[in-house]
Kinemage of the C-alpha trace (Angstrom):
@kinemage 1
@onewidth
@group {chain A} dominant
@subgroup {mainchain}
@vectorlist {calphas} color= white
{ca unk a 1} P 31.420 -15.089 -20.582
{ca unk a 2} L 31.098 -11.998 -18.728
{ca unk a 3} L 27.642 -10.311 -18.109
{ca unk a 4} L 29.102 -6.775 -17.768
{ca unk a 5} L 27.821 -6.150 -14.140
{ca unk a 6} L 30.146 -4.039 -11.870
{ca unk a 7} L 30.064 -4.709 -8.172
{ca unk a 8} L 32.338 -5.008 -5.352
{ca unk a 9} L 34.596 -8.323 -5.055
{ca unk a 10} L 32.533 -8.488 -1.818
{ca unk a 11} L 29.174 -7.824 -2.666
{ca unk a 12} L 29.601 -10.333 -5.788
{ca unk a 13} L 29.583 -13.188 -3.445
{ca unk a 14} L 26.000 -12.178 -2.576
{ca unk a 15} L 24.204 -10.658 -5.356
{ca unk a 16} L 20.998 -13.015 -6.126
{ca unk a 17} L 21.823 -13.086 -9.938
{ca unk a 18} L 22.790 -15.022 -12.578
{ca unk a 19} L 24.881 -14.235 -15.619
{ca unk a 20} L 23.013 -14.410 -18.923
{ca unk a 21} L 24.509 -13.872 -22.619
{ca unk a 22} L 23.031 -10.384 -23.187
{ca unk a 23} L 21.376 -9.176 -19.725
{ca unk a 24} L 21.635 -9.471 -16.273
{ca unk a 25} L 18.441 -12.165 -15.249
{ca unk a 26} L 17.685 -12.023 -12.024
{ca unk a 27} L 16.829 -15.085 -9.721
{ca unk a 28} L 14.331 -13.554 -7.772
{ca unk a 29} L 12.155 -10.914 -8.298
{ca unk a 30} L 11.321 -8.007 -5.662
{ca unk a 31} L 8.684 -8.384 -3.451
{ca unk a 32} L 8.201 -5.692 -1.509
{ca unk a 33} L 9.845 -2.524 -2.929
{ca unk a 34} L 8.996 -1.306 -6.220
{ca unk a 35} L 6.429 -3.670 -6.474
{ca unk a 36} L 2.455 -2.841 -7.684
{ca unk a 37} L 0.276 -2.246 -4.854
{ca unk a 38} L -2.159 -4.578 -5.643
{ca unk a 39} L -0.379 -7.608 -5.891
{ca unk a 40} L 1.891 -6.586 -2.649
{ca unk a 41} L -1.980 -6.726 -1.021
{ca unk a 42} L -2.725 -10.069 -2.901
{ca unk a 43} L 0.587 -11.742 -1.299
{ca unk a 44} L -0.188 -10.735 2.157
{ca unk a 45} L -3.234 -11.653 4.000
{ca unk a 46} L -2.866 -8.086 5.952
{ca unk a 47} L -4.538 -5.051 5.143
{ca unk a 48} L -1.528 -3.027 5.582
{ca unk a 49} L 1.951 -4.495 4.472
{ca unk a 50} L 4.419 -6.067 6.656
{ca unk a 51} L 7.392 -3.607 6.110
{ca unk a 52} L 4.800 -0.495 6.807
{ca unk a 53} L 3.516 -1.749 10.142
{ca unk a 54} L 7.459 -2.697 11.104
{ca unk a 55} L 8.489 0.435 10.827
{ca unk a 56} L 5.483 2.544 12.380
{ca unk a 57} L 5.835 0.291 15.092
{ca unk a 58} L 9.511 1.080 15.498
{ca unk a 59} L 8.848 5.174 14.735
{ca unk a 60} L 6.074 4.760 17.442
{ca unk a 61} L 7.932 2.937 19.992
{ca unk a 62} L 11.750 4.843 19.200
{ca unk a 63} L 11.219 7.706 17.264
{ca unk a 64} L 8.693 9.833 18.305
{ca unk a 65} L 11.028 12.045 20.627
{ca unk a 66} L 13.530 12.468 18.012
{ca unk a 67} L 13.993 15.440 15.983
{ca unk a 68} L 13.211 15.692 12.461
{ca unk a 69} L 12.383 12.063 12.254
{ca unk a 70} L 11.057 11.684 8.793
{ca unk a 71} L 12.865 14.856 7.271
{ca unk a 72} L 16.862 13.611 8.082
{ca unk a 73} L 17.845 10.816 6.181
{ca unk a 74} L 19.343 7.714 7.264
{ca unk a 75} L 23.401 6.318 5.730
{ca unk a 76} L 22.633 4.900 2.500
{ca unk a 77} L 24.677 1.928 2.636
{ca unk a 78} L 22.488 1.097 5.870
{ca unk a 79} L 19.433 1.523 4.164
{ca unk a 80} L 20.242 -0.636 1.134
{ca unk a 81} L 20.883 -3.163 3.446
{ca unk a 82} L 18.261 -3.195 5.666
{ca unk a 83} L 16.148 -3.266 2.376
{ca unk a 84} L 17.212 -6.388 1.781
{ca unk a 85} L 16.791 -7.960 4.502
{ca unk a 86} L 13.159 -7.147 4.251
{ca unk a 87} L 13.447 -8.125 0.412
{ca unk a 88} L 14.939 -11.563 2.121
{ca unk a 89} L 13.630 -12.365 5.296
{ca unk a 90} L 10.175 -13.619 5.981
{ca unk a 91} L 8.261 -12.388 9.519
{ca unk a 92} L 9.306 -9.598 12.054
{ca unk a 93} L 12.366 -8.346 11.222
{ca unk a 94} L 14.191 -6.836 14.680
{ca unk a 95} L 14.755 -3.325 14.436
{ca unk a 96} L 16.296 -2.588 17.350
{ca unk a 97} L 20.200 -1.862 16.207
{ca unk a 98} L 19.000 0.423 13.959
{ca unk a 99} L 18.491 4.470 14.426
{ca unk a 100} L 14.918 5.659 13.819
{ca unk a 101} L 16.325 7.724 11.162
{ca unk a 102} L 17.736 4.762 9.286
{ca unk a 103} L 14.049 3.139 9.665
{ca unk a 104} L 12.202 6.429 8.392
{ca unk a 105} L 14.527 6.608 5.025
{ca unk a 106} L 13.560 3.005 4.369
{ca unk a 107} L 9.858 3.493 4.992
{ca unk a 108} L 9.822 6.750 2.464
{ca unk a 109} L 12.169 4.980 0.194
{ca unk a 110} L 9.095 1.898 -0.030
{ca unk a 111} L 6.625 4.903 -0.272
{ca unk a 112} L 8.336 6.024 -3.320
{ca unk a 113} L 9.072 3.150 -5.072
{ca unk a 114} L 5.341 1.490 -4.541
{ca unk a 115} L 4.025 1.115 -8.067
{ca unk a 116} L 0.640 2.294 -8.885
{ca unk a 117} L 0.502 2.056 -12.960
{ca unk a 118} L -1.564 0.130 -14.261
């Protein structure tokens, strides 16, 4: 059977998901964007969460001298992808091939998507 889902040939042979009879079910859940604040706190024993203190680091360290840091946005394929590799990868994620642009759209995209509802 086919689920319906439309993706690239290429990005198929990665997508975390399985196939059900009426809906997409998803392997894995998110667990960092989109996600209620509170129980983002309740997985990590930090008071702020990993991907925000990345990416201020990075801002701090690369992107201070650059020019409308927060208000140019980064290439959305690059963002997507560096989302999930904080999505995926536990730890310190390295930072350095990307532009502090690219880093700023993710952090605003978390912002955004950060559930508050009750």
């Amino acid at each position: 059977r086919v689920c319906g889902i439309a993706s690239h040939r290429r990005c198929l042979k990665v997508l975390q998901a399985a196939c059900g009879q009426r809906k997409l079910a998803l392997c894995r859940t998110m667990s960092t964007f989109g996600v209620h604040i509170a129980h983002l706190m309740e997985a990590d024993t930090e008071q702020v969460p990993r991907i925000v203190k990345c990416c201020i680091a990075y801002i701090e360290e690369k992107g201070l001298a650059v020019q409308g840091i927060y208000r140019l946005s980064g290439v959305k394929s690059k963002v997507e992808r560096l989302c999930q590799r904080f999505e995926s990868e536990e730890g310190q994620i390295d930072l350095s091939d990307y532009s502090p642009h690219l880093v700023a759209s993710v952090l605003k995209l978390f912002f955004r998507q950060v559930s508050t509802e009750t």
